[in-house]
C-alpha positions as CSV (number, residue, x, y, z in Angstrom):
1,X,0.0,0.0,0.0
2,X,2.8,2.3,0.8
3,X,4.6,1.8,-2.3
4,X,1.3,2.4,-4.4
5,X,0.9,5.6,-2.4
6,X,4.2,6.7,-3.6
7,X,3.5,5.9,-6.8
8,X,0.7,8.0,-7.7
9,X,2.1,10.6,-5.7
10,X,5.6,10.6,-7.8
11,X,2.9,11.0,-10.2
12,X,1.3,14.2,-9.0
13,X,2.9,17.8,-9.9
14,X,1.8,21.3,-7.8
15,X,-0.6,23.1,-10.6
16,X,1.6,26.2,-10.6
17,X,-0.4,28.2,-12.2
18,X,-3.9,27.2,-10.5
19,X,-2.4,27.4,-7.1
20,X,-1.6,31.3,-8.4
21,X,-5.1,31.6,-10.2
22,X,-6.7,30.7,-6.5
23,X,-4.6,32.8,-4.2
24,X,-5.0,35.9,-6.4
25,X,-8.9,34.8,-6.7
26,X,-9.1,35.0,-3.4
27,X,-6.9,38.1,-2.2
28,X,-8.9,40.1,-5.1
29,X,-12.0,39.0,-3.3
30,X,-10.5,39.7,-0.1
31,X,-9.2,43.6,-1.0
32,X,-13.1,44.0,-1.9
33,X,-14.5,41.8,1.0
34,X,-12.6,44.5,3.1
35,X,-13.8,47.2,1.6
36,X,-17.6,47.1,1.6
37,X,-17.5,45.6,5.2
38,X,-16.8,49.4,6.1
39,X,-20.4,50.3,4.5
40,X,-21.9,47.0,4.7
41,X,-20.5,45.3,7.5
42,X,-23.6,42.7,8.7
43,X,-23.9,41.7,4.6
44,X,-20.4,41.1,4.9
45,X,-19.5,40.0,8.1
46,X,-17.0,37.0,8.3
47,X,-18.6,34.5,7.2
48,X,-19.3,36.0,3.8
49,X,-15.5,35.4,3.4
50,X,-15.0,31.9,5.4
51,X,-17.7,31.0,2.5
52,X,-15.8,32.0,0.0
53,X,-12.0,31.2,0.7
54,X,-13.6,27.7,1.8
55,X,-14.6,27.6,-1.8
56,X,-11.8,28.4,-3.3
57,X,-10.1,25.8,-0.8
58,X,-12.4,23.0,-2.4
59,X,-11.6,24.2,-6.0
60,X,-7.7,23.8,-5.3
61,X,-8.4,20.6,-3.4
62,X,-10.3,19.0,-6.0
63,X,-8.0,19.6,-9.0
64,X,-5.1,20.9,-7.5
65,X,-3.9,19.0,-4.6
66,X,-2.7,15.1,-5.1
67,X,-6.5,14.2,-5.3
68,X,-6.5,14.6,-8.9
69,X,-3.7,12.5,-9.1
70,X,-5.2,9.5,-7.6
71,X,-8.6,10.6,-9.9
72,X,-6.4,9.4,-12.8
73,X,-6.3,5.8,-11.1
74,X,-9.4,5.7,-9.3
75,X,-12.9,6.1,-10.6
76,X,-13.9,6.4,-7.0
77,X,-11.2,9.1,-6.5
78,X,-12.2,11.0,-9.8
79,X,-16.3,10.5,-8.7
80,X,-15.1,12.6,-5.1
81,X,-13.2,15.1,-7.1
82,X,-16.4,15.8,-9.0
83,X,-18.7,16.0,-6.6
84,X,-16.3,18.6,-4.7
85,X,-15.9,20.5,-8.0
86,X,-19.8,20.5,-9.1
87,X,-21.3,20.3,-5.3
88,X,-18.7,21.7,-3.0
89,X,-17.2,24.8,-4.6
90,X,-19.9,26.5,-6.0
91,X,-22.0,27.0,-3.5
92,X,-19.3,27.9,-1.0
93,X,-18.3,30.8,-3.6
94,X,-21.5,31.9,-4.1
95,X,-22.6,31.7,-0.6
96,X,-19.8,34.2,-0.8
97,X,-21.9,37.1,-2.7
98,X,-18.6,37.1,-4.6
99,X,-20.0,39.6,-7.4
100,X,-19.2,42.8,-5.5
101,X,-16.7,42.1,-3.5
102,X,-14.5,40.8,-7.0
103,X,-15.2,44.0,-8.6
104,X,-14.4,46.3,-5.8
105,X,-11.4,44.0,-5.5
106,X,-10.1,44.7,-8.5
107,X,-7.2,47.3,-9.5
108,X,-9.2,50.7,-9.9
109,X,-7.9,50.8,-13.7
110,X,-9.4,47.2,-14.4
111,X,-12.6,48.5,-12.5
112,X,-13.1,51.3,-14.4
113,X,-11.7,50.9,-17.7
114,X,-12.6,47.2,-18.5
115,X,-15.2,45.8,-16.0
116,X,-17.6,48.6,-16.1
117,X,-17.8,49.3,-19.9
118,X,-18.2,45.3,-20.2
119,X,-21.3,45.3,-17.1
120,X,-22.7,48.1,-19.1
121,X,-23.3,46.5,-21.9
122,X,-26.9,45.3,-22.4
123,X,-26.6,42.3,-25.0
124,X,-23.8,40.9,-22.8
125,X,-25.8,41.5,-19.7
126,X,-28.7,39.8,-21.2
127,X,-27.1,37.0,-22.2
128,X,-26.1,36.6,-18.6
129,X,-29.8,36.8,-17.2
130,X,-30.4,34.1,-20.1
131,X,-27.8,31.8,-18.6
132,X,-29.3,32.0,-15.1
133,X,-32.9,31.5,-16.4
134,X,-33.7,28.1,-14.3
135,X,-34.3,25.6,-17.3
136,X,-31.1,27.0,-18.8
137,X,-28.7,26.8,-15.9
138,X,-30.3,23.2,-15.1
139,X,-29.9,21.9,-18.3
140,X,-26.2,23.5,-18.7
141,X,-25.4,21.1,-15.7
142,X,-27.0,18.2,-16.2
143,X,-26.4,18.2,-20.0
144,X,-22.5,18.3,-19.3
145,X,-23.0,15.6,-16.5
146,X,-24.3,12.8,-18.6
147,X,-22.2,14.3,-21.4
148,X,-19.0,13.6,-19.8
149,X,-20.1,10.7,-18.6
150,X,-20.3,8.9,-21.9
151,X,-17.5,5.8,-22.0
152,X,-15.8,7.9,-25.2
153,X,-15.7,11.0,-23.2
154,X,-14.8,9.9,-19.8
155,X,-12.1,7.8,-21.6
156,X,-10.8,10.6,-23.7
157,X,-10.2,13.4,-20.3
158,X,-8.0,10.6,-18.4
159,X,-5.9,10.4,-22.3
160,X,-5.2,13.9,-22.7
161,X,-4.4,16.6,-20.0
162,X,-5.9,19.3,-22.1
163,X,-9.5,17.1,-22.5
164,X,-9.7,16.3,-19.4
165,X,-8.9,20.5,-18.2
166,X,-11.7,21.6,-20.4
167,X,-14.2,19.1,-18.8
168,X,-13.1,20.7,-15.4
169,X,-14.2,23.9,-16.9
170,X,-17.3,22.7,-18.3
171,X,-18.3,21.1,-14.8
172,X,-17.6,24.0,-12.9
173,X,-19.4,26.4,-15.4
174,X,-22.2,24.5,-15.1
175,X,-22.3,24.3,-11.9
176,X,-21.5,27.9,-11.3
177,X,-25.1,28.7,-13.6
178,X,-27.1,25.6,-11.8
179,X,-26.0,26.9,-8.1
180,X,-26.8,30.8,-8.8
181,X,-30.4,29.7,-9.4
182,X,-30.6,28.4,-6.2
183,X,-28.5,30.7,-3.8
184,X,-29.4,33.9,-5.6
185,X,-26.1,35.8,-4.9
186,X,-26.8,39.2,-4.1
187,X,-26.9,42.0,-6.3
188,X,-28.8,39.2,-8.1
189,X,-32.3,40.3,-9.3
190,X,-34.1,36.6,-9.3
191,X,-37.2,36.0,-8.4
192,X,-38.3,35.1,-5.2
193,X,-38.5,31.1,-4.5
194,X,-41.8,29.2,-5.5
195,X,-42.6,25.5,-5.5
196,X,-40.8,25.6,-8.9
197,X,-37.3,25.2,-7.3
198,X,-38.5,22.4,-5.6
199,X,-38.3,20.8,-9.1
200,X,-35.8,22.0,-10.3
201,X,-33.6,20.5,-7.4
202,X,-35.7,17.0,-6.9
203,X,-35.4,16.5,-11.0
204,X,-31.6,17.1,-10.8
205,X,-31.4,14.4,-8.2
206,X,-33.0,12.0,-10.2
207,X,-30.6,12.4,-13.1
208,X,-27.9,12.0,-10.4
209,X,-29.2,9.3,-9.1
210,X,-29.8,7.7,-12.7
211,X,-26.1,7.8,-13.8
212,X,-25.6,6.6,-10.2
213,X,-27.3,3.4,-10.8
214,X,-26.2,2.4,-14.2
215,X,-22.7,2.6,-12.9
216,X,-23.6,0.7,-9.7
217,X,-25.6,-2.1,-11.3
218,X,-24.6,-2.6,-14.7
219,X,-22.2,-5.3,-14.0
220,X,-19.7,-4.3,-16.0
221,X,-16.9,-1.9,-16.3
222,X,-17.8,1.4,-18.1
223,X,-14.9,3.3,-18.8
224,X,-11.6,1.3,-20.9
225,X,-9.4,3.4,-19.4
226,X,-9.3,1.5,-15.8
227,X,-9.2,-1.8,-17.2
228,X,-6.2,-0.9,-19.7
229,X,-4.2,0.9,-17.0
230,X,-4.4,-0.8,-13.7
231,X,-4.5,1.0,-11.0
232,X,-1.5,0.2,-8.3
233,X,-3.4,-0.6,-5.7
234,X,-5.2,-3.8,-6.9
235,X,-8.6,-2.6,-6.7
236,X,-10.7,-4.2,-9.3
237,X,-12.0,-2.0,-12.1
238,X,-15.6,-3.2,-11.1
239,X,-15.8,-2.8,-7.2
240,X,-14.1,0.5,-7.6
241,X,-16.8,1.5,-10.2
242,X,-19.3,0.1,-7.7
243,X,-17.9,2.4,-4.8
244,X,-17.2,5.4,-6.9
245,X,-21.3,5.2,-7.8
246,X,-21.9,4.7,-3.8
247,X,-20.3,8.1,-3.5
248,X,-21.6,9.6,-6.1
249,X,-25.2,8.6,-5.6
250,X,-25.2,8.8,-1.6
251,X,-23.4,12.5,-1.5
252,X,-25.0,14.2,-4.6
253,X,-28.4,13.6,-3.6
254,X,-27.3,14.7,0.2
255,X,-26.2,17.8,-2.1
256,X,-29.5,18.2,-3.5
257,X,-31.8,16.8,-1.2
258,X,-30.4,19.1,1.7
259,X,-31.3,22.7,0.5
260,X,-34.1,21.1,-1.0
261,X,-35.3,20.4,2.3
262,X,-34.7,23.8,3.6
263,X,-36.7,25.3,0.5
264,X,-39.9,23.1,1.5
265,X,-39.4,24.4,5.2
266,X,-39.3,27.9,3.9
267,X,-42.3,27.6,2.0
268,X,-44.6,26.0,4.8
269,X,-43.5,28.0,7.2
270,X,-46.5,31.2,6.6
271,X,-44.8,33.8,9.2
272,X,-41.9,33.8,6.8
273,X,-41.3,35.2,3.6
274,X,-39.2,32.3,0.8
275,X,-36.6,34.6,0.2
276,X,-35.8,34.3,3.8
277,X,-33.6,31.3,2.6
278,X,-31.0,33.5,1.8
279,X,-30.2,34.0,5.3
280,X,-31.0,30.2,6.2
């Protein structure tokens, strides 16, 4: 077991220039976190920013630290580092109300000269709002789920660096859009919660829960890649497909299930408005 350790962690490399992307994500945020806590300071108390440094904790975790080096021998491993990366770090960040704070952050030369001509401009905004409408962002995640989750796919990211980079990207972009319609990031201007988002959570379970099972009971190995490149700890490419769907299934409906829970409580409850959530 030791030496298999050591193998895959020979294998494993600090992302130099993720580790820098995350530390200046989060010291951007932090100049702006600091700032508007002088004329905001209960909507930005501390736990706006344990939220959000937490977040971008998970993100370097889940593709950064050796994780994603056992990910490239595990399908258990690589099922945890995607349910971190779709689950974990986008609701931590946006929990964060990051969309002030990153602009206030920002050098006053950026803020003024490139982020406010680009905010100000109305086809660009509106193609935001489009990508936050609630059938779009669901379908933007769940699409790109069961997308990358085809054998040719799947088997193409653990060939090739770049492949398997972008479907990072694509994850967390998804994600990103799937998680805003739920959390609402202030200054966001969504509507306020109906029995809608109820659905929308509950229906992305079941695709969770869907892929879940065809891995778990399908009594076969999925993905090439783990039976032509054994892994060096002797796990079987079937029992770790059959744990890696455990974790998957159990965790992501936890991740859905859980504020979907608190949405239904929020709705009941008739001394209390829905978007009360936000403060949940």
């Amino acid at each position: 077991m030791t030496t298999a350790m050591q193998s895959v962690m020979d294998d494993w490399e600090l992302p130099v220039w993720l580790t820098a992307a995350t530390v200046l994500t989060a010291v951007i945020y932090l100049r702006g976190w600091l700032a508007l806590r002088k004329t905001r300071p209960q909507q930005f108390d501390s736990t706006r920013l344990l939220f959000f440094l937490a977040g971008m904790a998970s993100l370097w975790i889940s593709i950064g630290s050796p994780l994603d080096a056992f990910a490239d021998v595990l399908l258990s491993a690589h099922m945890i580092e995607h349910l971190i990366l779709m689950m974990v770090v986008p609701p931590l960040v946006l929990l964060g109300q990051p969309v002030v704070p990153m602009l206030r952050g920002l050098p006053r030369f950026l803020r003024v000269g490139v982020a406010g001509p680009l905010l100000r401009m109305r086809p660009l905004r509106r193609f935001f709002h489009g990508l936050v409408h609630p059938p779009v962002a669901w379908l933007a995640m769940n699409v790109t789920l069961l997308a990358w989750h085809v054998p040719g796919a799947y088997d193409a990211a653990l060939e090739n660096e770049t492949i398997h980079d972008i479907e990072h990207l694509c994850f967390l972009a998804g994600a990103m859009l799937f998680w805003w319609c739920v959390i609402q990031p202030w200054p966001s201007t969504g509507k306020p919660y109906r029995w809608g988002m109820l659905l929308y959570l509950l229906t992305a379970d079941f695709v969770n829960t869907g892929l879940s099972a065809f891995l778990a009971f399908c009594n076969r190995p999925v993905y090439a890649y783990y039976v032509e490149h054994p892994n060096p700890f002797q796990i079987q490419p079937l029992p770790d497909q059959v744990l890696g769907a455990a974790v998957m299934w159990v965790l992501g409906s936890l991740a859905y299930l859980i504020p979907a829970g608190i949405l239904t409580m929020g709705l009941l409850a008739p001394a209390r408005r829905p978007r009360a959530l936000h403060h949940a």
